[in-house]
C-alpha positions as CSV (number, residue, x, y, z in Angstrom):
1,X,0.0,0.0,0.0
2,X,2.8,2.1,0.9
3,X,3.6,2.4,-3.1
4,X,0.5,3.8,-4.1
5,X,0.1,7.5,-4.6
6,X,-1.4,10.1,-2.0
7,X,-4.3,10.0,-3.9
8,X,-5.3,6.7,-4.2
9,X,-5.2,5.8,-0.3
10,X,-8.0,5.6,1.8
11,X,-8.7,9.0,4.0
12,X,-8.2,9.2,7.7
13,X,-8.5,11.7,9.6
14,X,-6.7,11.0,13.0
15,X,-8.3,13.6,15.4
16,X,-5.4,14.1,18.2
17,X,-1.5,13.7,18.1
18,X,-0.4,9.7,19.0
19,X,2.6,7.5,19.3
20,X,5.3,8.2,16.5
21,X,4.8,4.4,15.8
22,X,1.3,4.5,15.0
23,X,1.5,8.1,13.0
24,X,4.1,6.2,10.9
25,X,2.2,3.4,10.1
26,X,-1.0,5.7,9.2
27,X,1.0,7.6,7.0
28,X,2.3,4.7,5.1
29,X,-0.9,3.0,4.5
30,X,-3.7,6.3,4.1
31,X,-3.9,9.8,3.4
32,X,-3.8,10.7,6.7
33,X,-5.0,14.3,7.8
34,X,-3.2,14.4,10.9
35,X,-4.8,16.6,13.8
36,X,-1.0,17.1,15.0
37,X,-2.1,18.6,18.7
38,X,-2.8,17.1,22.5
39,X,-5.8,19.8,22.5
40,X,-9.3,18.2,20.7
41,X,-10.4,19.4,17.6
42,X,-12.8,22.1,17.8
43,X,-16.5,20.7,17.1
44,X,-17.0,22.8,14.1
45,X,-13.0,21.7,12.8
46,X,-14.0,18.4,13.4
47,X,-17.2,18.3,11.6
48,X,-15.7,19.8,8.2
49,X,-12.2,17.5,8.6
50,X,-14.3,14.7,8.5
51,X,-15.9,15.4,5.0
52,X,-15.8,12.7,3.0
53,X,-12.9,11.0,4.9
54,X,-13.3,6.8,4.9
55,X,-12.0,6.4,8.0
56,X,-11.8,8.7,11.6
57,X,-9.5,7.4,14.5
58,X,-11.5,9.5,16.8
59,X,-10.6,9.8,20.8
60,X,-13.2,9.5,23.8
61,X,-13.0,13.5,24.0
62,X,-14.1,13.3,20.2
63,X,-18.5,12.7,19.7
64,X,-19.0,10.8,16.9
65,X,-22.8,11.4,16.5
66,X,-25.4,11.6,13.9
67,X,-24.2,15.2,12.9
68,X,-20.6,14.0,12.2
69,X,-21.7,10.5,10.4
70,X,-23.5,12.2,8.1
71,X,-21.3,15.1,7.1
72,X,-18.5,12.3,6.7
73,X,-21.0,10.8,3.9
74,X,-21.2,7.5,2.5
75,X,-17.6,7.2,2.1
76,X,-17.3,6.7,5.9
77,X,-16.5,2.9,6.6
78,X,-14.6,2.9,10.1
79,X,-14.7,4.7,13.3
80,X,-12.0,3.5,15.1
81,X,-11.7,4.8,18.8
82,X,-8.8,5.1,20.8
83,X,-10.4,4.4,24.3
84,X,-11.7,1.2,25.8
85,X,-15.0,2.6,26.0
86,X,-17.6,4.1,23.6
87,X,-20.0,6.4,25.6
88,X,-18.0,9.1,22.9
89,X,-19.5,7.0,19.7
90,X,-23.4,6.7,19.0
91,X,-22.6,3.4,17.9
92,X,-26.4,2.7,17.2
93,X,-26.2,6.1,14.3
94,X,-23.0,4.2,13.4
95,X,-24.9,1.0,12.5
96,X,-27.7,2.2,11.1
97,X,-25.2,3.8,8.2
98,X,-23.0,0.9,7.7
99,X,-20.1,2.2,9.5
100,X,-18.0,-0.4,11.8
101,X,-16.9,0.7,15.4
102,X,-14.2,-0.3,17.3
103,X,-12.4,0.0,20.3
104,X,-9.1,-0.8,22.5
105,X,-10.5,-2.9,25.3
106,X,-7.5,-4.7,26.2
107,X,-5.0,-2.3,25.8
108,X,-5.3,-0.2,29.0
109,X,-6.9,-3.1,31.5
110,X,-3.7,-3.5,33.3
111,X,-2.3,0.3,33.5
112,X,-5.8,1.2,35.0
113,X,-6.2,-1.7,37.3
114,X,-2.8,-0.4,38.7
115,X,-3.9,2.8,39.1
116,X,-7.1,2.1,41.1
117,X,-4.6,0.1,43.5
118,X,-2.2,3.1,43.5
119,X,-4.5,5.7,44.1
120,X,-6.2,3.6,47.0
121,X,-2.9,2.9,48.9
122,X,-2.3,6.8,47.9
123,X,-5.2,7.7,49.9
124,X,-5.2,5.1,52.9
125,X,-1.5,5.8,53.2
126,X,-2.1,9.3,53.0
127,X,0.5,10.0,50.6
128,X,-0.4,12.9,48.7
129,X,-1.5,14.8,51.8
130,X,2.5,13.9,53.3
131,X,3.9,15.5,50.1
132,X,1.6,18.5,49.9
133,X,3.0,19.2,53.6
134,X,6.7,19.5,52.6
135,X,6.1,21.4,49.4
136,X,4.1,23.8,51.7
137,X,7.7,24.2,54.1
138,X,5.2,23.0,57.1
139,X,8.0,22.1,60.3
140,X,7.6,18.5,61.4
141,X,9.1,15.8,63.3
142,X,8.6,12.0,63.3
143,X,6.5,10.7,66.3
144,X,5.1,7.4,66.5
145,X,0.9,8.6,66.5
146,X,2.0,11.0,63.6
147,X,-0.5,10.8,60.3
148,X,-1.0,7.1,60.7
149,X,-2.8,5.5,57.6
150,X,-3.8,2.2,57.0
151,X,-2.7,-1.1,55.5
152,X,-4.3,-3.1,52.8
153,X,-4.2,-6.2,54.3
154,X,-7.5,-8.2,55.7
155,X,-9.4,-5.4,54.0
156,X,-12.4,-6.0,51.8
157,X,-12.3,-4.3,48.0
158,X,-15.6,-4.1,46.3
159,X,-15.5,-3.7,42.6
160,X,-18.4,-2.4,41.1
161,X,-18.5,-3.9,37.6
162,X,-16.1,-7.4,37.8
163,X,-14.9,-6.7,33.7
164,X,-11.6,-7.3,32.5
165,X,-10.4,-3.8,34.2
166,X,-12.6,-5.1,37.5
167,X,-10.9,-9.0,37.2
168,X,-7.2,-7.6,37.2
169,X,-7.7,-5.3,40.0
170,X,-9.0,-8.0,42.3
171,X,-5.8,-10.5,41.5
172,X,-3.7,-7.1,41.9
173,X,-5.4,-6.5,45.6
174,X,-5.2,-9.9,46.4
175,X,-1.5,-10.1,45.9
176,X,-1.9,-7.4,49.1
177,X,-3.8,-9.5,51.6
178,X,-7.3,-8.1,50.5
179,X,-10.1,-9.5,50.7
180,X,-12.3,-9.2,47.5
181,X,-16.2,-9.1,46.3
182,X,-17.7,-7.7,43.2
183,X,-20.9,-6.8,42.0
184,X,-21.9,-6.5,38.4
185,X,-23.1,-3.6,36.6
186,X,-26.4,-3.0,35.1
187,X,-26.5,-4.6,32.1
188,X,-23.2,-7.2,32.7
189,X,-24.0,-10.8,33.6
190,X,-24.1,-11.9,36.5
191,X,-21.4,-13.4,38.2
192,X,-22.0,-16.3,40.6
193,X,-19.8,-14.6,43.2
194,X,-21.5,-11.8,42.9
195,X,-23.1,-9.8,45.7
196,X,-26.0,-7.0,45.0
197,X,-24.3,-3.2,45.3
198,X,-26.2,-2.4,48.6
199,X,-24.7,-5.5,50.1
200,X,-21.3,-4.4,48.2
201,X,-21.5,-0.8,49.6
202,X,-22.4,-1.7,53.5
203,X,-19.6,-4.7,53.2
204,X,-16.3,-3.3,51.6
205,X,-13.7,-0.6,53.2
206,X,-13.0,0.0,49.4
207,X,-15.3,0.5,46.9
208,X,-13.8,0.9,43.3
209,X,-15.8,1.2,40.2
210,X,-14.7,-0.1,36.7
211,X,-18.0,0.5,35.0
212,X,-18.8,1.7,31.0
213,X,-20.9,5.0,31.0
214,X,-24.1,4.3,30.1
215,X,-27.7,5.4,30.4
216,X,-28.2,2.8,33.3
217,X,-24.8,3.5,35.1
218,X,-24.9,7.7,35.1
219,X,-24.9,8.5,38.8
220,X,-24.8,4.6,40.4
221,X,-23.0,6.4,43.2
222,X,-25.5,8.7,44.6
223,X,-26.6,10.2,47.8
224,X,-28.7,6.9,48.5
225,X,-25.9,4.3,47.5
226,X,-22.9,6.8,49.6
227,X,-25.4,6.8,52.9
228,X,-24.9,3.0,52.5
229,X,-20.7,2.5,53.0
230,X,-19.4,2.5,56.0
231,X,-17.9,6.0,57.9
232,X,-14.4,4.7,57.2
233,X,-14.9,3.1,53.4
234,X,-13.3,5.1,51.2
235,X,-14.2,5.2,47.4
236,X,-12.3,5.1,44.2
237,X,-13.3,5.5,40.5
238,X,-11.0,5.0,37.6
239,X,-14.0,4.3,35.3
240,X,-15.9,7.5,34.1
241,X,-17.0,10.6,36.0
242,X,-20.1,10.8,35.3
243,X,-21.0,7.5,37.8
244,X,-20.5,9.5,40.6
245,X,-22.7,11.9,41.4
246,X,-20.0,14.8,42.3
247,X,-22.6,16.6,44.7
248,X,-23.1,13.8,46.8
249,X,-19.7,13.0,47.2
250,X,-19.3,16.3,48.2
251,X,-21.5,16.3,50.7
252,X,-20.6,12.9,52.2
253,X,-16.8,13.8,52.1
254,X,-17.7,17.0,53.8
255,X,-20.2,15.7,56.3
256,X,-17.4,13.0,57.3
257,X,-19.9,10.2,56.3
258,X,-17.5,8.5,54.3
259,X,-13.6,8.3,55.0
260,X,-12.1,9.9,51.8
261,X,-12.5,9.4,47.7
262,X,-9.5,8.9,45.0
263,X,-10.5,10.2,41.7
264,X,-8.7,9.6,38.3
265,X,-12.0,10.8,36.2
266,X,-14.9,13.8,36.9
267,X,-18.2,14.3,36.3
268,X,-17.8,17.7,34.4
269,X,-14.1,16.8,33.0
270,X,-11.8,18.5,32.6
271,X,-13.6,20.7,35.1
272,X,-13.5,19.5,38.5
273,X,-15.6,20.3,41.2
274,X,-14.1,23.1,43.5
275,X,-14.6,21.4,46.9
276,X,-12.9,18.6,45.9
277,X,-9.8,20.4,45.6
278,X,-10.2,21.6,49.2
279,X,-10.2,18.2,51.1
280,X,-7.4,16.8,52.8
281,X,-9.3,13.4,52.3
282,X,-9.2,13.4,48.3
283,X,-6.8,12.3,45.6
284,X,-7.1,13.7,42.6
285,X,-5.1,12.5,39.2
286,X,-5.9,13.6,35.7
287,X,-7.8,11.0,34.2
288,X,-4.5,8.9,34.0
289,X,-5.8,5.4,33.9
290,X,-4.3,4.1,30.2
291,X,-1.1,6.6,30.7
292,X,1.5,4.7,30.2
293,X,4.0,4.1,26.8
294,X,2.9,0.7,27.0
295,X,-0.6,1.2,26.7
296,X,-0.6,4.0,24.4
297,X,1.6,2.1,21.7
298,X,-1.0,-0.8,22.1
299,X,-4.0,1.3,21.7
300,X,-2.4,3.0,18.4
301,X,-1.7,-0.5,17.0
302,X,-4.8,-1.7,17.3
303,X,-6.8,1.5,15.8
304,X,-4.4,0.9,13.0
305,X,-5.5,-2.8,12.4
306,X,-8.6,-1.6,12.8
307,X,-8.5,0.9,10.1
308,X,-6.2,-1.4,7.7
309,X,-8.6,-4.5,8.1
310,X,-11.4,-2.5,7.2
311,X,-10.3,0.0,4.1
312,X,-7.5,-2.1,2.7
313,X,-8.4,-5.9,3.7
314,X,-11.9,-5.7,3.4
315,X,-12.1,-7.9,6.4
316,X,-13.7,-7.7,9.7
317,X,-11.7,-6.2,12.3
318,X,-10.4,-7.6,15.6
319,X,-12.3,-5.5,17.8
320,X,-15.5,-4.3,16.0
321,X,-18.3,-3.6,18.8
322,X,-20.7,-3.2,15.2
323,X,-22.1,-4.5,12.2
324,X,-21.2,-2.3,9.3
325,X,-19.3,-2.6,6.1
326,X,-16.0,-4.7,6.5
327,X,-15.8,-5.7,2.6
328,X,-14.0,-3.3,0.3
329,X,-16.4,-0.8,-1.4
């Protein structure tokens, strides 16, 4: 493919700046129009970049809706999306006009399991809180009943939405001492381990959720579900904002009703909620769950094979979520 001219490639547009690896391997195979910047393309950039283009790696900051399938036009084949999940993609629009969807599932389930242990040994170990006190020049002195945390071990983690993100976690904690239960989301199968979320919430000193956005999981966490945990259960989310309600945690981080929250993702991101970045009892990171060179290469790769299977194979691709058009036009 590499041999034939600009002008008879496939188009892709490529909607944010990825590994040099994966740009080089678009550039070979497509005429790529290259959105060379970590910033997102503005909506109405988007829209007209995406004109007639047969292919759009899009990222989850990118909405591939209705609007932009039909100003790409029937040329459209592929949407392939760098993220493991969709909530981005209208992947219903997407199949109604033929175009195949994909994802990265696998890519970032370690790096993010990782996280969710980091941040929660960040927070019971009160880590960030110990650093922000010697940037800050604060005068100290060890003493043995000075800002004790607590261990891992013998506690109970309860993962809310046992996936492949939710399944690593738990042999991750378990490697600690923890004890684990799960709960699945709405919508997932039921596993026979399984425990409703109630029991979940009243039962673990951890909760961490690896749940998909979705119409059924937007605001699991509420006021009613954070009354539930325990005073000294702290919660964790690595999975999308917008299941927690932000409000409510406010309140029950404020009122003391619940022990402390780590937080990789927000409900209004990149905004965050101004009281969070108030409380001592709060870790915050910048949505940092796939972050890593190793995960990033991967997820490149496999939008590439996505987009290569589909516009110059004519086959199915490894990890279409869709129906659509896999043969060549």
């Amino acid at each position: 493919m590499s041999n034939l001219s600009r002008e008879r490639r496939p188009r892709v547009l490529c909607a944010r700046r990825l590994p040099e690896r994966t740009l080089r391997r678009l550039a070979e195979m497509f005429d790529l129009d290259l959105h060379d910047s970590d910033a997102p393309l503005p909506r109405d950039l988007f829209l007209a970049r995406a004109d007639g283009v047969s292919g759009i790696l899009a990222t989850l900051a990118d909405r591939v809706d209705s609007d932009l399938l039909q100003r790409a036009g029937p040329n459209l084949r592929v949407v392939a999306n760098f993220a493991a999940g969709l909530d981005n993609v209208d992947v219903e629009a997407a199949t109604a006009r033929g175009v195949l969807v994909t994802n990265t599932p696998g890519a970032v389930t370690r790096p993010t399991a990782e996280l969710a242990v980091a941040l929660t040994l960040t927070l019971l170990r009160r880590v960030a809180e110990g650093d922000r006190l010697l940037r800050g020049r604060v005068a100290w002195e060890w003493a043995p009943m000075w800002m004790l945390g607590s261990g891992l071990k013998g506690r109970t983690l309860g993962i809310v939405g046992f996936g492949r993100i939710g399944k690593d976690a738990a042999r991750l904690a378990s490697a600690f001492g923890m004890n684990v239960i799960s709960t699945r989301r709405p919508g997932q199968l039921a596993d026979p381990a399984s425990v409703p979320l109630d029991e979940l919430l009243r039962s673990a000193d951890v909760v961490s959720l690896h749940c998909p956005l979705t119409v059924e999981t937007k605001h699991l966490i509420g006021s009613r579900e954070l009354s539930l945990m325990r005073p000294t259960a702290i919660l964790v989310n690595t999975s999308r904002g917008p299941v927690v309600d932000e409000r409510a945690l406010v309140a029950a981080l404020q009122e003391q009703r619940i022990a402390g929250a780590a937080l990789d993702v927000f409900e209004f991101e990149p905004a965050v909620t101004a009281e969070l970045l108030e409380l001592e009892n709060v870790v915050l990171t910048p949505h940092l769950g796939g972050a890593t060179w190793e995960a990033r290469e991967e997820m490149g790769a496999q939008c590439a094979e996505a987009l290569e299977a589909v516009l110059i194979e004519g086959v199915q691709p490894k990890y279409a979520v869709n129906g659509g058009r896999s043969g060549r036009a």
